[in-house]
CHARMM-style PDB file with segment names, atoms N, HN, CA, C and O in Angstrom:
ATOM      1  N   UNK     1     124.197 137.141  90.040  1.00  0.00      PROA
ATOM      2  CA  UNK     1     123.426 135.917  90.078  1.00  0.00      PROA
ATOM      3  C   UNK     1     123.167 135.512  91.515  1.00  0.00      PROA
ATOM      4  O   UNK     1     124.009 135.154  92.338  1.00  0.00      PROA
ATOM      5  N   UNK     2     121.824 135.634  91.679  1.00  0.00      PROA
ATOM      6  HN  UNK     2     121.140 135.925  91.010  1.00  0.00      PROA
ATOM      7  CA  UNK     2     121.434 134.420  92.757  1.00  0.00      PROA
ATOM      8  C   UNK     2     122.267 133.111  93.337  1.00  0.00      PROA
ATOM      9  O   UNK     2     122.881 132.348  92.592  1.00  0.00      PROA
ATOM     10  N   UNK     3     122.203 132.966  94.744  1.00  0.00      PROA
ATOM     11  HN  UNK     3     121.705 133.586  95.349  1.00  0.00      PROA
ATOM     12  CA  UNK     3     122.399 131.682  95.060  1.00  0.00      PROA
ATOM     13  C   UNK     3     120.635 130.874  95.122  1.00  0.00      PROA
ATOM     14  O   UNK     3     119.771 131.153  95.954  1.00  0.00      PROA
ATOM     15  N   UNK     4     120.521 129.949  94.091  1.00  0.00      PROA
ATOM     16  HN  UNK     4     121.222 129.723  93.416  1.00  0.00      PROA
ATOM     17  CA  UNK     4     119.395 129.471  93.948  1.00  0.00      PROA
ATOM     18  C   UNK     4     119.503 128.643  93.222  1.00  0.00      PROA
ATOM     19  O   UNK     4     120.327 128.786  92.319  1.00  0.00      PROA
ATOM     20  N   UNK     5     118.916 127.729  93.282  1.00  0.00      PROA
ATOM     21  HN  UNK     5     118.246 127.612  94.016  1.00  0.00      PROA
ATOM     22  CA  UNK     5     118.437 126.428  92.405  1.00  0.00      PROA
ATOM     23  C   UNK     5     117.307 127.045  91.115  1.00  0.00      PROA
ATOM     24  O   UNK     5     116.440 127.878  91.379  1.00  0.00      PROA
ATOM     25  N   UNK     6     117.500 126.502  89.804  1.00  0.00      PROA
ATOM     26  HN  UNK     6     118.205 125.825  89.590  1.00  0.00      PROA
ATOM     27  CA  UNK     6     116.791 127.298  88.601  1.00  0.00      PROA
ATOM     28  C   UNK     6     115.723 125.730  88.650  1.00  0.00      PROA
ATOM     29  O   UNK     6     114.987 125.652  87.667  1.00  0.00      PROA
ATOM     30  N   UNK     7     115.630 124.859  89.399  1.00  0.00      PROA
ATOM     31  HN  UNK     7     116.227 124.923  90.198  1.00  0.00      PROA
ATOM     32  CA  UNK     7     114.989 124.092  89.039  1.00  0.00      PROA
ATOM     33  C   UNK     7     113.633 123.841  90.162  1.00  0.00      PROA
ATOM     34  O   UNK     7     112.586 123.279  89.842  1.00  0.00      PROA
ATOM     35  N   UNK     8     113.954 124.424  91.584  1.00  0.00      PROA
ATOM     36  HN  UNK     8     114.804 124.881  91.844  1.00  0.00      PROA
ATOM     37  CA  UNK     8     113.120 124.136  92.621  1.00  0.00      PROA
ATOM     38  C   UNK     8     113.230 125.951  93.316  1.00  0.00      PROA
ATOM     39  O   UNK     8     112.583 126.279  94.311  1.00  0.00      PROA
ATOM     40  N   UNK     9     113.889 126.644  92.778  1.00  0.00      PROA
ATOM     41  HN  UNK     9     114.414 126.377  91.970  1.00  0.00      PROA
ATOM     42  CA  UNK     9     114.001 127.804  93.647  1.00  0.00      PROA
ATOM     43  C   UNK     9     114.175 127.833  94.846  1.00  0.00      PROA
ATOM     44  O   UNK     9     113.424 128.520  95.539  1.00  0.00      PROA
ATOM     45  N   UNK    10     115.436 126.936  95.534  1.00  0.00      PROA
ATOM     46  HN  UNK    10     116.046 126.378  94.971  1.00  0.00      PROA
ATOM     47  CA  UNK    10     115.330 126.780  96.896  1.00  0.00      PROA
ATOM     48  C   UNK    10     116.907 127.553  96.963  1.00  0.00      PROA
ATOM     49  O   UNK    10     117.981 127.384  96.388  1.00  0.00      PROA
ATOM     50  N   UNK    11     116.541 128.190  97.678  1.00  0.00      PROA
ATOM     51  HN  UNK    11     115.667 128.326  98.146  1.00  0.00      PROA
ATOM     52  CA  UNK    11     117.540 129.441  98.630  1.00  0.00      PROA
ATOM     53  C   UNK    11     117.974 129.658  99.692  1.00  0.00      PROA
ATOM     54  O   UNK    11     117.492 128.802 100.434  1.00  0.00      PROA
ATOM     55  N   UNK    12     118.722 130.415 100.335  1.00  0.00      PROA
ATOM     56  HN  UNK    12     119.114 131.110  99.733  1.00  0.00      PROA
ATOM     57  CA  UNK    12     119.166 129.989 101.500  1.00  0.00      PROA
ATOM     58  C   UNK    12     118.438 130.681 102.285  1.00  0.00      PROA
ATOM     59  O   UNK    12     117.888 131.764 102.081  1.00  0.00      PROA
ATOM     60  N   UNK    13     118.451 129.813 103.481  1.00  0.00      PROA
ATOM     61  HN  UNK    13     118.897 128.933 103.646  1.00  0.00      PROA
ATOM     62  CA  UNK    13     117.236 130.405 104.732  1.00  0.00      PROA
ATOM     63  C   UNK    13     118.132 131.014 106.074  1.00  0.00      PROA
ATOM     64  O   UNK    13     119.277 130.719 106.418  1.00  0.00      PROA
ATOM     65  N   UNK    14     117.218 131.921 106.657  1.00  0.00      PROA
ATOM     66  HN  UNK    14     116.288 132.161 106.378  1.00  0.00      PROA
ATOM     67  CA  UNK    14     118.294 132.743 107.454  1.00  0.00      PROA
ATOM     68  C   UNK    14     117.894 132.682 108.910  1.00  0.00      PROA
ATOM     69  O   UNK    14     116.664 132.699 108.907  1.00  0.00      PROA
ATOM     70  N   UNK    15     118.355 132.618 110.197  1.00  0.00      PROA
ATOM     71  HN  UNK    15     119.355 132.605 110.199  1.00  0.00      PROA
ATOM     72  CA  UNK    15     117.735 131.949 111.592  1.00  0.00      PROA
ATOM     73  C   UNK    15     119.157 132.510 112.477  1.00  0.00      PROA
ATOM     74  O   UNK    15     120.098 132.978 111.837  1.00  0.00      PROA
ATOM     75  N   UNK    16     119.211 132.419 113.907  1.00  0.00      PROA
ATOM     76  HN  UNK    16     118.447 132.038 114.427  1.00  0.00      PROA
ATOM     77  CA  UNK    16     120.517 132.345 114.182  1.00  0.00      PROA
ATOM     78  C   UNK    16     121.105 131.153 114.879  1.00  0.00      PROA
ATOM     79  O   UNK    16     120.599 130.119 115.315  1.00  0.00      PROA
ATOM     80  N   UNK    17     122.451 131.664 114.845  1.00  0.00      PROA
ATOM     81  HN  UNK    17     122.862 132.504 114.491  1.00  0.00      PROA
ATOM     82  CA  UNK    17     123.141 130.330 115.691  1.00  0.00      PROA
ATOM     83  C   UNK    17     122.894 130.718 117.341  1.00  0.00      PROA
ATOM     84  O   UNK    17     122.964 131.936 117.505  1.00  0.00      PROA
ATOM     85  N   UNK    18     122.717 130.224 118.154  1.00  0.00      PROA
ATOM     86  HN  UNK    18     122.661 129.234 118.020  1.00  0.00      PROA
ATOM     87  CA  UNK    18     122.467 129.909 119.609  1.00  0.00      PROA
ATOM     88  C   UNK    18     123.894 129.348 120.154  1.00  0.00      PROA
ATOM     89  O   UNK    18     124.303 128.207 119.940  1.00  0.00      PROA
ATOM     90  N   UNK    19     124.561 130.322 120.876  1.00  0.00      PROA
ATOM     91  HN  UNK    19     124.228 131.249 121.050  1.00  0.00      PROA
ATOM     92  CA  UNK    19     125.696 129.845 121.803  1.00  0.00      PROA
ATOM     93  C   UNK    19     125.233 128.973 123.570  1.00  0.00      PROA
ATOM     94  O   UNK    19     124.311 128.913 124.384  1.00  0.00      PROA
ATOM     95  N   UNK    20     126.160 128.627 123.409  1.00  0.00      PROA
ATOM     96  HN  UNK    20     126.909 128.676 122.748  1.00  0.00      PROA
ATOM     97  CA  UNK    20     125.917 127.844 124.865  1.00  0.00      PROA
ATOM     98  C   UNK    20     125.661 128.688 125.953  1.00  0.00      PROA
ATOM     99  O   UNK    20     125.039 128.284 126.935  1.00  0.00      PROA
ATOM    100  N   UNK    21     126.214 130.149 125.827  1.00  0.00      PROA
ATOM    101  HN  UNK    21     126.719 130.478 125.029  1.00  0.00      PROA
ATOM    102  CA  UNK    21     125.299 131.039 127.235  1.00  0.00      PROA
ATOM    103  C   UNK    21     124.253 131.770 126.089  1.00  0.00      PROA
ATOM    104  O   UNK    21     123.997 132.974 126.081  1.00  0.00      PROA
ATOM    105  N   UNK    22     123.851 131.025 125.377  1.00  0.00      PROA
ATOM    106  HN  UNK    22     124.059 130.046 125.384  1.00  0.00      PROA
ATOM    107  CA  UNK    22     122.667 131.964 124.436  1.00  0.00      PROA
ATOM    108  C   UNK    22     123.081 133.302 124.101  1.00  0.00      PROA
ATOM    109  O   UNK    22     122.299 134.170 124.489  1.00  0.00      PROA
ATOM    110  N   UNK    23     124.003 133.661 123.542  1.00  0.00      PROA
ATOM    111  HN  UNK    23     124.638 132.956 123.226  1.00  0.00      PROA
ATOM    112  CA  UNK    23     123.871 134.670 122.559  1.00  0.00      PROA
ATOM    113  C   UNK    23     123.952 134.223 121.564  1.00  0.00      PROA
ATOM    114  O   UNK    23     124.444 133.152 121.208  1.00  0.00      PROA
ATOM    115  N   UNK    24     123.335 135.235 120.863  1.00  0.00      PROA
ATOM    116  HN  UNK    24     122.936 136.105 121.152  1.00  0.00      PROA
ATOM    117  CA  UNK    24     122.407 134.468 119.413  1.00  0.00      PROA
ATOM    118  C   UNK    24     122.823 135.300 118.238  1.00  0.00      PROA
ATOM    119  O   UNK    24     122.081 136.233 117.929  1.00  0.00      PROA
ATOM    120  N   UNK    25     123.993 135.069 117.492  1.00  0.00      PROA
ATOM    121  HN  UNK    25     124.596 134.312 117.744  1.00  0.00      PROA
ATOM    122  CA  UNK    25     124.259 136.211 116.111  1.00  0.00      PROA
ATOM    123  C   UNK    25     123.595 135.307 114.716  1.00  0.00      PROA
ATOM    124  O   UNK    25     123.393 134.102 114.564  1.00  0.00      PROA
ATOM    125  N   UNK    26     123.432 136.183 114.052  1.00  0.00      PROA
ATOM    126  HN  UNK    26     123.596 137.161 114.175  1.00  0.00      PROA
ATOM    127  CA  UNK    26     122.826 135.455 112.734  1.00  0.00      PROA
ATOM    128  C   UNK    26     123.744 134.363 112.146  1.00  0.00      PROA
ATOM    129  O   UNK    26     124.858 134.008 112.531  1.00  0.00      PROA
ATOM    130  N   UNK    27     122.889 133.858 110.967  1.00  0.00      PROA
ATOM    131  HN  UNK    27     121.984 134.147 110.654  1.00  0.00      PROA
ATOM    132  CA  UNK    27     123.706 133.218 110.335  1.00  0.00      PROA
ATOM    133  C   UNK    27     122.411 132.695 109.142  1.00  0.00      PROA
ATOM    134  O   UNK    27     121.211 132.971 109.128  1.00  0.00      PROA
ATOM    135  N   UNK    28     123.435 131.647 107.989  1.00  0.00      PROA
ATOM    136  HN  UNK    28     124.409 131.423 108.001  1.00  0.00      PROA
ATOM    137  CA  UNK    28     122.451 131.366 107.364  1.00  0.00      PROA
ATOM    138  C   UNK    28     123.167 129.924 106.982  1.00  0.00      PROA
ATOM    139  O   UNK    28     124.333 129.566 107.155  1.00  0.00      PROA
ATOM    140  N   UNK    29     121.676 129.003 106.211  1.00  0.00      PROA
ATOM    141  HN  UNK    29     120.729 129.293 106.071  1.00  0.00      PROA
ATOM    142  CA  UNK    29     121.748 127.715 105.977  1.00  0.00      PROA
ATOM    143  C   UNK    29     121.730 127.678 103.959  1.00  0.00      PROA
ATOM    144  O   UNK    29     120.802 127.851 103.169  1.00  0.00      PROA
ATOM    145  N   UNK    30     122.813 127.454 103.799  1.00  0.00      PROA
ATOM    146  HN  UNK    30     123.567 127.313 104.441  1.00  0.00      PROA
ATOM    147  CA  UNK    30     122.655 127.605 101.721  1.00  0.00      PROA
ATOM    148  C   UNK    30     122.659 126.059 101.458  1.00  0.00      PROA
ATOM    149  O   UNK    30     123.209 125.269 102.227  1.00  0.00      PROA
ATOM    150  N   UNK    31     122.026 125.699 100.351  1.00  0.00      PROA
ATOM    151  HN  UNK    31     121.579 126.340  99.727  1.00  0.00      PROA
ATOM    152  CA  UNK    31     121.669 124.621 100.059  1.00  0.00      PROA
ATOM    153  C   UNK    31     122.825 124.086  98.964  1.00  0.00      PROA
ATOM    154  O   UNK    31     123.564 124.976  98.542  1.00  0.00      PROA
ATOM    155  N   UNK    32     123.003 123.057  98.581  1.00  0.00      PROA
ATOM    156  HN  UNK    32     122.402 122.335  98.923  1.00  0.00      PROA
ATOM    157  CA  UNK    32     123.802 122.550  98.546  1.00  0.00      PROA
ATOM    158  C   UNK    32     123.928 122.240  96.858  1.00  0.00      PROA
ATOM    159  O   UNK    32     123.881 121.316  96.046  1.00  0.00      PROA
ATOM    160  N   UNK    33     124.165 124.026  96.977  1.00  0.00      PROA
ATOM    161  HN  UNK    33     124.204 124.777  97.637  1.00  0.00      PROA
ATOM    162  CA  UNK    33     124.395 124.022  94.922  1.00  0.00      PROA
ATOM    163  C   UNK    33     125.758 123.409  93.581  1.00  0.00      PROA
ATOM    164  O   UNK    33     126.958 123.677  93.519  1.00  0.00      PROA
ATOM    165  N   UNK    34     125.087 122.733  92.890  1.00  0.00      PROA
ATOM    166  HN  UNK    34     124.112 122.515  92.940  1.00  0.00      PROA
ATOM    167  CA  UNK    34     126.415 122.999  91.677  1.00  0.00      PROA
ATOM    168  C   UNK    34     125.732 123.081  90.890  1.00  0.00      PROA
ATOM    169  O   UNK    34     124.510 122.935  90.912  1.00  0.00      PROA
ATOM    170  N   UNK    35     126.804 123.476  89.571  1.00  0.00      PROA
ATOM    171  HN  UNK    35     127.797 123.595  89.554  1.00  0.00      PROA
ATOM    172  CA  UNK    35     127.125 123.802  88.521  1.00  0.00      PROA
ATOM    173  C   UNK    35     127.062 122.345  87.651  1.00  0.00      PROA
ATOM    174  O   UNK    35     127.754 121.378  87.971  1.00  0.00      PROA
ATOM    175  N   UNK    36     126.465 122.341  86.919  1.00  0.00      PROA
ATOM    176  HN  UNK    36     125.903 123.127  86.659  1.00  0.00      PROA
ATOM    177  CA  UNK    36     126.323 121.259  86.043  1.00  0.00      PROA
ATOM    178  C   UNK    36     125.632 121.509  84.784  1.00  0.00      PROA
ATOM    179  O   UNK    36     124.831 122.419  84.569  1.00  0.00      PROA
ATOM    180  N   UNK    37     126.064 120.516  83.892  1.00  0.00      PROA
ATOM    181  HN  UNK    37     126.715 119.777  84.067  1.00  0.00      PROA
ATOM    182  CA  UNK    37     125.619 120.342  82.374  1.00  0.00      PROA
ATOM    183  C   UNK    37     124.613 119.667  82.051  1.00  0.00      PROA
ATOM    184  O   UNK    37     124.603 118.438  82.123  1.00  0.00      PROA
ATOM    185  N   UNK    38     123.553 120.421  81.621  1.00  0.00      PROA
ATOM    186  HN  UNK    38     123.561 121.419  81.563  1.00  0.00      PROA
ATOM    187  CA  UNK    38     122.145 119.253  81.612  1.00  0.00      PROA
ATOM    188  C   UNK    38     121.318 119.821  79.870  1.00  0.00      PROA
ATOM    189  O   UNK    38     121.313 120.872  79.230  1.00  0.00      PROA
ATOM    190  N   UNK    39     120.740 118.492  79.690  1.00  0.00      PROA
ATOM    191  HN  UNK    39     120.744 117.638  80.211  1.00  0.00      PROA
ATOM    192  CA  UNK    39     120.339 118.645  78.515  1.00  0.00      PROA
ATOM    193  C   UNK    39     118.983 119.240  78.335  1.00  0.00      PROA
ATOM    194  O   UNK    39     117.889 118.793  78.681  1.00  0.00      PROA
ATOM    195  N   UNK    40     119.276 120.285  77.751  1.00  0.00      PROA
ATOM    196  HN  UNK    40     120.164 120.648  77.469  1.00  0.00      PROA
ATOM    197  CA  UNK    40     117.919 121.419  77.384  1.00  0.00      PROA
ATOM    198  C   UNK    40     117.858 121.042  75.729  1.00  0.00      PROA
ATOM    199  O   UNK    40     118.610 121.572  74.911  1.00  0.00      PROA
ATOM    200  N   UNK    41     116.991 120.192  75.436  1.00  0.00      PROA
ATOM    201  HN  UNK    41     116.380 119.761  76.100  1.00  0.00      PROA
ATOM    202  CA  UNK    41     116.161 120.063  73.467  1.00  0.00      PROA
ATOM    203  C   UNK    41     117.459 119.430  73.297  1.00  0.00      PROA
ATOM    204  O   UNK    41     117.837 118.595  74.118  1.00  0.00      PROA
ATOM    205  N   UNK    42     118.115 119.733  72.377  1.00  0.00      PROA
ATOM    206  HN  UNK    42     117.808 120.412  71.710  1.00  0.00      PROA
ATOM    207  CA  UNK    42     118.939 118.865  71.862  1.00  0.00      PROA
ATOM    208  C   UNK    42     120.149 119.476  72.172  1.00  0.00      PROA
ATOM    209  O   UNK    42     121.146 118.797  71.926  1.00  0.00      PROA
ATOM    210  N   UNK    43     120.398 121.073  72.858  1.00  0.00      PROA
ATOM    211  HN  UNK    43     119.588 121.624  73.058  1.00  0.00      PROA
ATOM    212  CA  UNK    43     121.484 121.780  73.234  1.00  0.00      PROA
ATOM    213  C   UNK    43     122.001 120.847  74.803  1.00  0.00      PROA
ATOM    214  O   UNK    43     121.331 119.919  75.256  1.00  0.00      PROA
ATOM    215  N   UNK    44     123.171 121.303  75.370  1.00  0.00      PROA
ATOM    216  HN  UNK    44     123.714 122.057  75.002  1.00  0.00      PROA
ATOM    217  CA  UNK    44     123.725 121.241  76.787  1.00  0.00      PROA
ATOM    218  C   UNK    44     123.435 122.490  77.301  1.00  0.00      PROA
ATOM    219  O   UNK    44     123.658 123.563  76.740  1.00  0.00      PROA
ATOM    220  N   UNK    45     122.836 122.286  78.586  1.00  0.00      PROA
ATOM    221  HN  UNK    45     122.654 121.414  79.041  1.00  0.00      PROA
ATOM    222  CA  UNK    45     123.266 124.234  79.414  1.00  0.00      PROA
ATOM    223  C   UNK    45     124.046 123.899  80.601  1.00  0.00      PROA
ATOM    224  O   UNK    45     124.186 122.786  81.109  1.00  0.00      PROA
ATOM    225  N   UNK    46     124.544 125.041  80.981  1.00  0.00      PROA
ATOM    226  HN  UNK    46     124.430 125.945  80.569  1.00  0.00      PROA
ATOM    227  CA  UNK    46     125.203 124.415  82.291  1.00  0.00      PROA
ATOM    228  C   UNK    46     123.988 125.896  83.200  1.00  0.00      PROA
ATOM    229  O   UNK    46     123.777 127.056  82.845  1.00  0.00      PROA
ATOM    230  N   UNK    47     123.383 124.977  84.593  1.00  0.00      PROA
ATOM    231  HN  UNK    47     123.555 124.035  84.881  1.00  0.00      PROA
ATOM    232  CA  UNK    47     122.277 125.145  84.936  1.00  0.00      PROA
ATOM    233  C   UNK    47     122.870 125.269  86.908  1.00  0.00      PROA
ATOM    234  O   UNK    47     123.400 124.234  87.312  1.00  0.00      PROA
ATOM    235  N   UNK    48     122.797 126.040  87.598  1.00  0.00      PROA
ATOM    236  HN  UNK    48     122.367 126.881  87.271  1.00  0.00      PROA
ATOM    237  CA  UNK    48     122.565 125.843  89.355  1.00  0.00      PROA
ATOM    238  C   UNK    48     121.585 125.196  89.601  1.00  0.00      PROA
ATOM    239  O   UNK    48     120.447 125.665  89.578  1.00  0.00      PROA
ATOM    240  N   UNK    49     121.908 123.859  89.912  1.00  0.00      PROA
ATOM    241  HN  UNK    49     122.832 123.478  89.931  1.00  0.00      PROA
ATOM    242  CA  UNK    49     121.324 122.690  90.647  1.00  0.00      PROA
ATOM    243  C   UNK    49     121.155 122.817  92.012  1.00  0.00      PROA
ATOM    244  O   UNK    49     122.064 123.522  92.452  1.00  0.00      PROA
ATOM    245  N   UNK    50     120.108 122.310  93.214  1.00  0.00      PROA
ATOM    246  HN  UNK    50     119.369 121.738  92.857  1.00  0.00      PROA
ATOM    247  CA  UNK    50     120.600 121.808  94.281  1.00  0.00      PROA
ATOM    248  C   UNK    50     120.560 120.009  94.283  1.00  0.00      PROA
ATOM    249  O   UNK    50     119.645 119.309  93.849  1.00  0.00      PROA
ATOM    250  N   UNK    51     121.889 119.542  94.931  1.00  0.00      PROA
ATOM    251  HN  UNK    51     122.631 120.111  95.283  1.00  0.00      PROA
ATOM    252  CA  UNK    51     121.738 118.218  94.988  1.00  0.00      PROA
ATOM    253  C   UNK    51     120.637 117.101  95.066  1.00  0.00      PROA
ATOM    254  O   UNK    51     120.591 115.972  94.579  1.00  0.00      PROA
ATOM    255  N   UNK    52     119.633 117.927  95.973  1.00  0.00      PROA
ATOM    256  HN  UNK    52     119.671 118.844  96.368  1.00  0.00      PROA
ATOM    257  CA  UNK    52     117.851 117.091  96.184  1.00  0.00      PROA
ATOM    258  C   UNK    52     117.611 116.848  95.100  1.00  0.00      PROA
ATOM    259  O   UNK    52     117.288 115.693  94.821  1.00  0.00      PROA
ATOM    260  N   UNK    53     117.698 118.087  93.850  1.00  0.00      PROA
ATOM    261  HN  UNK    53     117.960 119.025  94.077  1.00  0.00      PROA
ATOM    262  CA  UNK    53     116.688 117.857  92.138  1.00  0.00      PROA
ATOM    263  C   UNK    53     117.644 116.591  91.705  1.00  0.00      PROA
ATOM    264  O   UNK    53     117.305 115.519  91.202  1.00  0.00      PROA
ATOM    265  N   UNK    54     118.786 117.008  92.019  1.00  0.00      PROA
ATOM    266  HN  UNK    54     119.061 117.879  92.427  1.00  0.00      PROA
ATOM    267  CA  UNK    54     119.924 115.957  90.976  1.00  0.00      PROA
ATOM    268  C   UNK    54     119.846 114.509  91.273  1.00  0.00      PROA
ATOM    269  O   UNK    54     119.778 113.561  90.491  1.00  0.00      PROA
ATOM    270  N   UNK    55     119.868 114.535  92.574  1.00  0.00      PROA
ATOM    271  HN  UNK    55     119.923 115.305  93.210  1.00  0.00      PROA
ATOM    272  CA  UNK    55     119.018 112.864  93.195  1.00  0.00      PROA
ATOM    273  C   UNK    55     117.990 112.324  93.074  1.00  0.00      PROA
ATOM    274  O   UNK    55     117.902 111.099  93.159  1.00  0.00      PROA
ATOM    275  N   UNK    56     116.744 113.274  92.797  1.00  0.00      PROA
ATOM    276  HN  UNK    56     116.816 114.269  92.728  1.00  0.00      PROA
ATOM    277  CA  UNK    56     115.189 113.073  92.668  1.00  0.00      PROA
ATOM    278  C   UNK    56     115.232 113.001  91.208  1.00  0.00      PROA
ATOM    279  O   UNK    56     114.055 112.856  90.879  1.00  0.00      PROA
ATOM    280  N   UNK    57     116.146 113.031  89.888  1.00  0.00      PROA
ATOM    281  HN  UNK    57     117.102 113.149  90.156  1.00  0.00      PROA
ATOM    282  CA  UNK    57     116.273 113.010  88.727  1.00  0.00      PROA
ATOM    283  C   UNK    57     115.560 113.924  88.056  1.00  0.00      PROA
ATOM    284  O   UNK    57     115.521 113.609  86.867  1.00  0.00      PROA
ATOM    285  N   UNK    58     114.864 115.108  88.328  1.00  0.00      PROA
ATOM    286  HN  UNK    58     114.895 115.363  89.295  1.00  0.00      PROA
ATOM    287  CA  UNK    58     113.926 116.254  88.038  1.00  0.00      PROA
ATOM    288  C   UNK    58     115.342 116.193  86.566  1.00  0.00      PROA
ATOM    289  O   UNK    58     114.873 115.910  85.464  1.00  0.00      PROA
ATOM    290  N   UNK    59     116.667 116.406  86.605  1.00  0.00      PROA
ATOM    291  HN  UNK    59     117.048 116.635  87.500  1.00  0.00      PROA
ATOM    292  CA  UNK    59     117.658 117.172  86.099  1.00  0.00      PROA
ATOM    293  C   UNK    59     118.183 115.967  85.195  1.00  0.00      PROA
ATOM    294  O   UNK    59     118.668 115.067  85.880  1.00  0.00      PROA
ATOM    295  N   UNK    60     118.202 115.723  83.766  1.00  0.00      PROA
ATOM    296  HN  UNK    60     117.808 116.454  83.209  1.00  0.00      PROA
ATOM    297  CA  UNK    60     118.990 114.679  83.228  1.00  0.00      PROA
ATOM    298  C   UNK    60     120.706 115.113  82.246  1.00  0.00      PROA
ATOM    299  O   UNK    60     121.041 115.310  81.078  1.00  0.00      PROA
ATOM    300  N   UNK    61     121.223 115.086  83.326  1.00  0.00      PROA
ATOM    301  HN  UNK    61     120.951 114.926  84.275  1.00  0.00      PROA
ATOM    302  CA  UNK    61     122.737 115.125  83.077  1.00  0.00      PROA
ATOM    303  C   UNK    61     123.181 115.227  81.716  1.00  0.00      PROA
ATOM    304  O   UNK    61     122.712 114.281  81.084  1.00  0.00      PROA
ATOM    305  N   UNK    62     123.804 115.886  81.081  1.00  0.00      PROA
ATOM    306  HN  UNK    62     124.185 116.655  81.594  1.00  0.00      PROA
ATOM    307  CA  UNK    62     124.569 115.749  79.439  1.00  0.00      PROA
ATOM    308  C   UNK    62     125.923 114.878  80.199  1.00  0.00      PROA
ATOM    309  OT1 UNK    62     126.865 114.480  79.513  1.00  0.00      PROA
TER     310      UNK     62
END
């Protein structure tokens, strides 16, 4: 499984870190996923959220 949001498809983005004499090794920025129970029809699923959908209410909680 993906690290990804099933609701916005937002993933982690990749850039590097910059040291103070500039050397530069990778790294990456992951968004800020959970695991949660949300109501799909009249079932529960448990669904990878990122926090933005869960605040913007896109996602209604069981």
């Amino acid at each position: 499984m993906s690290y990804r949001c099933e609701v916005c498809n937002k993933e982690p983005s990749f850039g590097k870190k910059v040291s103070f004499s500039h050397k530069r090794s990778n790294r990456r920025w992951t968004p800020n996923i959970q695991r949660v129970r949300v109501k799909h029809g009249s079932n529960t699923k448990r669904v990878r959220v990122c926090t933005s959908c869960l605040k913007a209410g896109k996602v209604e909680k069981a």
